[in-house]
C-alpha positions in Angstrom: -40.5 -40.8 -47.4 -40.2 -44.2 -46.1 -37.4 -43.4 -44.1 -40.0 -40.7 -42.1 -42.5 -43.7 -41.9 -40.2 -45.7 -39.9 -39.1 -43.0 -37.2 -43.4 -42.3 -37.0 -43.8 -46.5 -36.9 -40.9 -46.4 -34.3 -41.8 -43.5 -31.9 -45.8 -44.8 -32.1 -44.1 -48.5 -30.7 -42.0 -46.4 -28.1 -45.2 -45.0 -26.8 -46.9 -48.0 -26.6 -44.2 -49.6 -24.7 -43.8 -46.8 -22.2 -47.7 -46.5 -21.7 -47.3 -50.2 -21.2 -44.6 -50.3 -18.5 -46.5 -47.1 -16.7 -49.4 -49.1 -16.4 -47.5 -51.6 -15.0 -45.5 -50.0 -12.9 -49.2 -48.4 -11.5 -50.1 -51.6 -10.9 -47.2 -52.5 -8.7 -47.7 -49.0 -6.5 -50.7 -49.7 -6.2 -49.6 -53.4 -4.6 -46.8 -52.1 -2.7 -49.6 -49.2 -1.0 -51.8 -52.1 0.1 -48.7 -54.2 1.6 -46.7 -52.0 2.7 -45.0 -54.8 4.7 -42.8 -55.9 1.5 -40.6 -52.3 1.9 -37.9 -53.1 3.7 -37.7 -50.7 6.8 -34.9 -50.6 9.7 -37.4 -50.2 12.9 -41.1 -51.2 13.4 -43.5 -48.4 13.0 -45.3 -46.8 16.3 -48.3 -48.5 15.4 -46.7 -52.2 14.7 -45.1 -51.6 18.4 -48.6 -50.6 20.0 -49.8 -54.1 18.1 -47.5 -56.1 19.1 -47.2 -55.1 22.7 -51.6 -56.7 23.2 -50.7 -59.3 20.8 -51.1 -63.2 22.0 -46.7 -63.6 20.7 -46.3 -61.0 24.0 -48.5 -62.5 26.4 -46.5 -66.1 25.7 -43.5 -64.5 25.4 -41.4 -61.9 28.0 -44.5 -60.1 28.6 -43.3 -56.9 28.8 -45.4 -53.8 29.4 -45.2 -51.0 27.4 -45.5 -47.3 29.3 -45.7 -43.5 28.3 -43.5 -41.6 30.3 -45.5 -39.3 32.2 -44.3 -36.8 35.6 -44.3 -39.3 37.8 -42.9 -42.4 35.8 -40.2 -40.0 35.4 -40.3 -39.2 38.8 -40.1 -43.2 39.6 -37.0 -43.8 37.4 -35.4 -40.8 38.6 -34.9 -42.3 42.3 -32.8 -45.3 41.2 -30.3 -42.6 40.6 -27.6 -43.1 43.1 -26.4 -39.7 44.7 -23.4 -38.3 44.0 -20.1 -39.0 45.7 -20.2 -34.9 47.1 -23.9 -35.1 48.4 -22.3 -37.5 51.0 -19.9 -34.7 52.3 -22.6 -33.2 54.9 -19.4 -31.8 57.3 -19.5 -27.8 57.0 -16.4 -27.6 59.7 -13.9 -29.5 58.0 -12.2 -30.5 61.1 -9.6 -33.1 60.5 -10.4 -35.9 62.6 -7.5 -38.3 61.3 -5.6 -38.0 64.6 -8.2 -39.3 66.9 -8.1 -42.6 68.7 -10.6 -44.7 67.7 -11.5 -48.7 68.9 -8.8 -51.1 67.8 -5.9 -48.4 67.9 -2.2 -49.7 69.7 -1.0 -46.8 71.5 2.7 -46.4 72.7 2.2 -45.0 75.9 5.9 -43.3 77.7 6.1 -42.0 81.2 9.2 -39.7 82.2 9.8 -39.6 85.8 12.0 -36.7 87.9 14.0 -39.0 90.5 12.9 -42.1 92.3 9.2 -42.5 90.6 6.2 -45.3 89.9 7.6 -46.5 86.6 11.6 -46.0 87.4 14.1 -48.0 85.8 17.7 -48.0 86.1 19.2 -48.6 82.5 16.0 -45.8 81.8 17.4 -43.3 83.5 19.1 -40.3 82.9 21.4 -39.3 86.0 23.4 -36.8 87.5 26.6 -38.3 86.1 29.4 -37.8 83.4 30.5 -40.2 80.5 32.6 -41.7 82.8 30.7 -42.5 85.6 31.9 -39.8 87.8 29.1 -37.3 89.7 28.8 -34.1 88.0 28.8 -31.3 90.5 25.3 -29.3 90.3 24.0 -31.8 87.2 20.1 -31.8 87.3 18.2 -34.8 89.2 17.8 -38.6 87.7 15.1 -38.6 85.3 13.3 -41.6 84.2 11.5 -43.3 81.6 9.3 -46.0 81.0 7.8 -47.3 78.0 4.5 -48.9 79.0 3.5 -52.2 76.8 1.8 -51.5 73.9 -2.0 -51.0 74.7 -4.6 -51.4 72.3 -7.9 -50.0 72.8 -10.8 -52.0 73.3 -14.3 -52.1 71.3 -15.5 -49.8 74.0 -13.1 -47.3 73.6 -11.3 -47.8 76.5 -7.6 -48.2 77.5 -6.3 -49.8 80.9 -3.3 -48.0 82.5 -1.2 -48.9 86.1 -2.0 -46.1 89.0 -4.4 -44.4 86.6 -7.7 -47.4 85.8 -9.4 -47.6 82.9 -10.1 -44.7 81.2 -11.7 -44.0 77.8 -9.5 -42.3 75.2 -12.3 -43.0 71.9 -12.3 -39.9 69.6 -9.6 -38.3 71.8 -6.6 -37.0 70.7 -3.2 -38.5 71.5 -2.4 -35.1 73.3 -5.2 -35.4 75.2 -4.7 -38.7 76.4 -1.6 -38.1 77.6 -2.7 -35.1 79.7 -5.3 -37.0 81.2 -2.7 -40.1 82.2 -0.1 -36.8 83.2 -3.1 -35.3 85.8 -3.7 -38.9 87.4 -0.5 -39.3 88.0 1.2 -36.2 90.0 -0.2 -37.3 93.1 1.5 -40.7 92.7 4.7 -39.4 91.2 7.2 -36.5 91.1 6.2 -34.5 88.1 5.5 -37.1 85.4 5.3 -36.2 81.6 3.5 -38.5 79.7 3.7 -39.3 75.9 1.2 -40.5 74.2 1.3 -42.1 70.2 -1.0 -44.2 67.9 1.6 -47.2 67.1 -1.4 -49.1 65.0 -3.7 -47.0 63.6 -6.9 -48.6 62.6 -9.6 -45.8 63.4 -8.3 -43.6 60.7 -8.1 -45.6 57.9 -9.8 -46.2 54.6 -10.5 -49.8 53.1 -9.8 -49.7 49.2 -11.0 -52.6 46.9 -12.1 -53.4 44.0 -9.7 -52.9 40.7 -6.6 -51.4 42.7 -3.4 -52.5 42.4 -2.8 -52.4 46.2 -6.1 -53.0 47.6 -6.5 -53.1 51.7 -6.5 -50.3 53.9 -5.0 -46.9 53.8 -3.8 -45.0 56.4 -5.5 -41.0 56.8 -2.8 -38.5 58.0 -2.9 -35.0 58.7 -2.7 -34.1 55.1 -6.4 -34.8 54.7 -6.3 -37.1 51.5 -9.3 -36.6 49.3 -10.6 -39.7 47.6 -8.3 -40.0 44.5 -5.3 -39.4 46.8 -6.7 -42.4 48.7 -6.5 -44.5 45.7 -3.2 -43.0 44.1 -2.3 -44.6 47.3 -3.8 -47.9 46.5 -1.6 -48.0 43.5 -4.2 -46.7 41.3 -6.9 -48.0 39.3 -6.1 -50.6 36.5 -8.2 -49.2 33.7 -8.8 -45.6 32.3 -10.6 -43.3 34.7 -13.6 -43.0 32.4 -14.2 -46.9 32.8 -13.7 -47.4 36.2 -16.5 -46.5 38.4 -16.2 -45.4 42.4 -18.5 -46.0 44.5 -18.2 -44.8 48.4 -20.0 -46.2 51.3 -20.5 -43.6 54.4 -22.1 -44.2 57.1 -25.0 -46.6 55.4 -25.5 -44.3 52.4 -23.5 -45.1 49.1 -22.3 -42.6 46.4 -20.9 -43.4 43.3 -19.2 -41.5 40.1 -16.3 -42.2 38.1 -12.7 -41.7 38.6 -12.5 -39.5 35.6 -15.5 -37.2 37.2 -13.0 -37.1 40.7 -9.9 -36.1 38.6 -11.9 -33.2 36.3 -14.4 -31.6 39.0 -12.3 -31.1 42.3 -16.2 -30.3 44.4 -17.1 -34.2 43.8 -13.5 -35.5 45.3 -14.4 -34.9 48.9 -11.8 -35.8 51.3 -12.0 -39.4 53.1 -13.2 -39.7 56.6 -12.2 -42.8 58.8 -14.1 -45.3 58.0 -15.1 -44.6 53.9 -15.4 -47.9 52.2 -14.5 -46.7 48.4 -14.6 -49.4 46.0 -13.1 -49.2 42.4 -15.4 -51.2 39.4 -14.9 -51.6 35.9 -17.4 -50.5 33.9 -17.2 -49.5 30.7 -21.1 -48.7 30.6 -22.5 -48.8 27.2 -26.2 -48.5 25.7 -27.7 -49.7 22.2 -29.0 -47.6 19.2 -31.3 -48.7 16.5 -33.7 -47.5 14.1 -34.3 -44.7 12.5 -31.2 -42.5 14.4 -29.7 -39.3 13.1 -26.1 -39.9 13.2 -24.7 -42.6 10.8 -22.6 -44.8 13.3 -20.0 -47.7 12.8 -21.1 -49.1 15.7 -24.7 -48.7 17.7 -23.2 -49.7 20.9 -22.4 -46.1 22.0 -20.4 -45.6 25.8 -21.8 -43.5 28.8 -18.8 -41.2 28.9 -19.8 -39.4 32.2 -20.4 -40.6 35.3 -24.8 -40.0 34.8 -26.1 -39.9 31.4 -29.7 -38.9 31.2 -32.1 -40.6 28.3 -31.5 -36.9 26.9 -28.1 -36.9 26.7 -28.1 -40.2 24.9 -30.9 -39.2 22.5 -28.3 -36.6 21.7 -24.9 -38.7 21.3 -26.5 -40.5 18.7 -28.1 -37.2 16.7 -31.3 -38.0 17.3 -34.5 -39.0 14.9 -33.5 -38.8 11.5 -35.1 -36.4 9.8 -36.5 -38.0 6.9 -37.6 -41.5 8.1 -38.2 -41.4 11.8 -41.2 -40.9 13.9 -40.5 -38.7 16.8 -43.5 -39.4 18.7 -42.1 -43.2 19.1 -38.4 -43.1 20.2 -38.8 -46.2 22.9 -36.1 -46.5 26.1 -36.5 -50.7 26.3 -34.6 -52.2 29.6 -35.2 -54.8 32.2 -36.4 -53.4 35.9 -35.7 -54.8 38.8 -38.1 -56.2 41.2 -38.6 -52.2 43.3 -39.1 -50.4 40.4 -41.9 -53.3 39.0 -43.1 -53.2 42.1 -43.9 -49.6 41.5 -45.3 -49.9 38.1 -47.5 -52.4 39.2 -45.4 -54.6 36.3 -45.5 -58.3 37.6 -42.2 -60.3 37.9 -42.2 -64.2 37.3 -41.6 -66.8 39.4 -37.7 -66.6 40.4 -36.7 -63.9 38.7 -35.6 -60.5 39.8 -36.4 -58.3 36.8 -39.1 -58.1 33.8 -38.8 -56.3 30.5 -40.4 -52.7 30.0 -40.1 -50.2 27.4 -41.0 -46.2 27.7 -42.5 -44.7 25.1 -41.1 -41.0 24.7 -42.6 -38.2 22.2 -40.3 -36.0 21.3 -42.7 -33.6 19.0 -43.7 -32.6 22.5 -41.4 -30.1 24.7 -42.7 -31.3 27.8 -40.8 -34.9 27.2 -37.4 -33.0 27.1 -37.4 -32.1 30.6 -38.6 -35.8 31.4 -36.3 -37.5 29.6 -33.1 -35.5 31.2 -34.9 -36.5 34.7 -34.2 -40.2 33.4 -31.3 -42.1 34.1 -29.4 -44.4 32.0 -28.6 -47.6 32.6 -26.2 -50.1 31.6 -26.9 -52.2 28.5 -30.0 -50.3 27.2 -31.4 -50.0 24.7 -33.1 -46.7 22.5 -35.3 -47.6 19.4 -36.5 -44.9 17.2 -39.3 -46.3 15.2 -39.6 -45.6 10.8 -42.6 -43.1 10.1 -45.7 -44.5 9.0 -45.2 -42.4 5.4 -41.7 -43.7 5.3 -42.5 -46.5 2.9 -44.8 -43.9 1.2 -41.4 -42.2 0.6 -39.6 -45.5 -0.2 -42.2 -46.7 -2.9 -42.0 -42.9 -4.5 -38.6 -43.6 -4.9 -39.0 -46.9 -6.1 -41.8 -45.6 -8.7 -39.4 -42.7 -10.0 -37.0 -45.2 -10.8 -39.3 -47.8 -12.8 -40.2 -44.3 -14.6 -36.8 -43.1 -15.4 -35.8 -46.5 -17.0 -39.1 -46.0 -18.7 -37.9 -42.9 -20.5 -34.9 -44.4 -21.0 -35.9 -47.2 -22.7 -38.4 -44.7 -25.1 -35.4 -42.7 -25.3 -32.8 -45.1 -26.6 -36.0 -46.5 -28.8 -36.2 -43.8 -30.5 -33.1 -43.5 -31.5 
């Protein structure tokens, strides 16, 4: 009997103390719900962004301006895309023009005369005569040769030649030029033959800079060289093709893609034409991750990996919102724009410097902002925030509740025993 009075005395004090720790444990919910500030979070909410953005810290600060993207701030970011390298291939003929003289060329220019001609020459001369210096019976008639000093064509595309004048020989073939010397000169000379060669080529050639091994200028021949023959030429780029970015300057407009692009999609290495600029760059391109993001990473810096990575694509290499913690109306693209894009905006720019801080605001609960955000480009060193959901620290202090409660059973448990 007494021994049954002290389990009852026992239990009863069990309960009290568990009725005790739930009241207390109430208490602290119901502090935790009214600052939910104290729950530790990994991003700022969509709400703490929108305050912070018209708060006086932001006006003192970078002043940054905060924007939804809408059609035609899509439509804005979407032009500082720069074309790719194959949009700058506008030639349907593909007529190799890598054997036409251009301005700055050195021709070799050789005139064979039949007997006593304009350009004879003795020891140039084939004649009618054996080995030995004795006359060969029926042999055919002395025929000369001349080798004209090298002639290099001026910035007007012209050439000057004796018994012949100037002429102009720019975008002409070396075949051509010669037949045009050859028809000058049969009135002056017993049929001539005229060859024509490019000693120095400098019309048909390539400058190659950057991170090459051989950078300088390459030499186009017949074989039509597409733009990673040009730089196999060079020596090759010093860094993986993935990192090192080409860039090609035609005729005032500029393309640009990686070397790894030129080497897996054979439509985007073009062949070069005289006069391509390409320059090779490293640039390991990266962007930033943090908040609430769907794939556990090692590291947040995450690398382009293609030559144009939409905001889409990068949404996606890092899995997205998480699920149980994010906020997909408030993932936030946050990047400095330079002074044409602000310009645009209507962002201001301060006094000597050439780019302000702006963040786009992207809801991705809505299906229309997946088609925006693959119009957007990337850029180097951005930055993607996904912001915590406002009932995430709801979820946090449930958890944290549920935990002061099981140690509350636990305690009555161990108590009544």
């Amino acid at each position: 009997m007494i021994r049954f009075s002290s389990c009852r005395k026992a239990f009863a004090h069990n309960v009290r103390a568990s009725a005790l720790l739930f009241r207390g444990t109430t208490g602290l919910a119901a502090l935790l719900l009214a600052s939910c500030t104290w729950v530790p979070r990994s991003s700022p909410t969509q709400k703490q962004v929108h305050q912070y953005t018209k708060s006086s810290a932001n006006t003192t600060a970078l002043h940054y301006r905060l924007f939804p993207v809408t059609p035609e701030i899509a439509d804005i970011l979407a032009s500082q895309v720069r074309p790719l390298i194959s949009t700058l291939d506008k030639s349907n003929l593909r007529v190799s023009l890598n054997d036409h003289i251009g301005a700055g060329d050195i021709l070799g220019i050789t005139i064979f005369e039949l007997g006593n001609g304009l350009f004879s020459s003795s020891d140039r001369s084939v004649s009618g005569t054996s080995s030995n210096g004795e006359s060969v019976i029926g042999a055919a008639p002395r025929i000369s040769s001349q080798n004209l000093p090298p002639t290099q064509v001026e910035g007007d595309g012209t050439i000057m030649v004796p018994y012949v004048g100037r002429m102009n020989v720019l975008g002409k073939t070396p075949s051509q030029v010669a037949m045009i010397i050859q028809n000058h000169l049969k009135d002056k000379s017993q049929d001539p033959q005229v060859m024509v060669r490019i000693q120095n080529d400098i019309g048909n050639t390539v400058i190659v800079s950057g991170e090459i091994l051989r950078p300088g200028r390459v030499v186009l021949s017949l074989a039509n060289e597409h733009l990673s023959d040009v730089i196999a030429i060079a020596g090759g780029a010093k860094y993986p093709p993935k990192d090192s970015q080409v860039e090609l300057v035609r005729q005032g407009k500029i393309g640009a893609t990686d070397l790894a692009t030129l080497e897996d999609h054979p439509e985007e290495d073009i062949r070069a034409d005289p006069g391509d600029r390409i320059r090779v760059i490293y640039q390991p391109r990266t962007f930033t991750a943090f908040g609430a993001v769907g794939q556990t990473q090692q590291r947040n810096e995450v690398q382009f990996g293609t030559a144009n990575l939409s905001l889409a694509g990068a949404i996606a290499r890092i899995g997205g919102p998480a699920d149980n913690r994010a906020d997909g109306n408030a993932v936030y693209l946050i990047r400095y724009e330079d002074a044409e894009i602000c310009r645009r905006l209507g962002v201001p720019i301060k006094e000597g410097e050439h780019s302000a801080p702006v963040i786009y605001e992207i809801d991705m609960l809505n299906p229309t902002q997946y088609f925006l955000a693959q119009k957007i480009p990337m850029k180097d060193h951005d930055a993607i925030l996904i912001a915590d959901a406002a009932t995430d620290a709801i979820y946090k202090i449930d958890m944290l509740i549920g935990t002061f409660m099981g140690q509350a059973a636990t305690i009555g448990l161990y108590g009544v025993r």
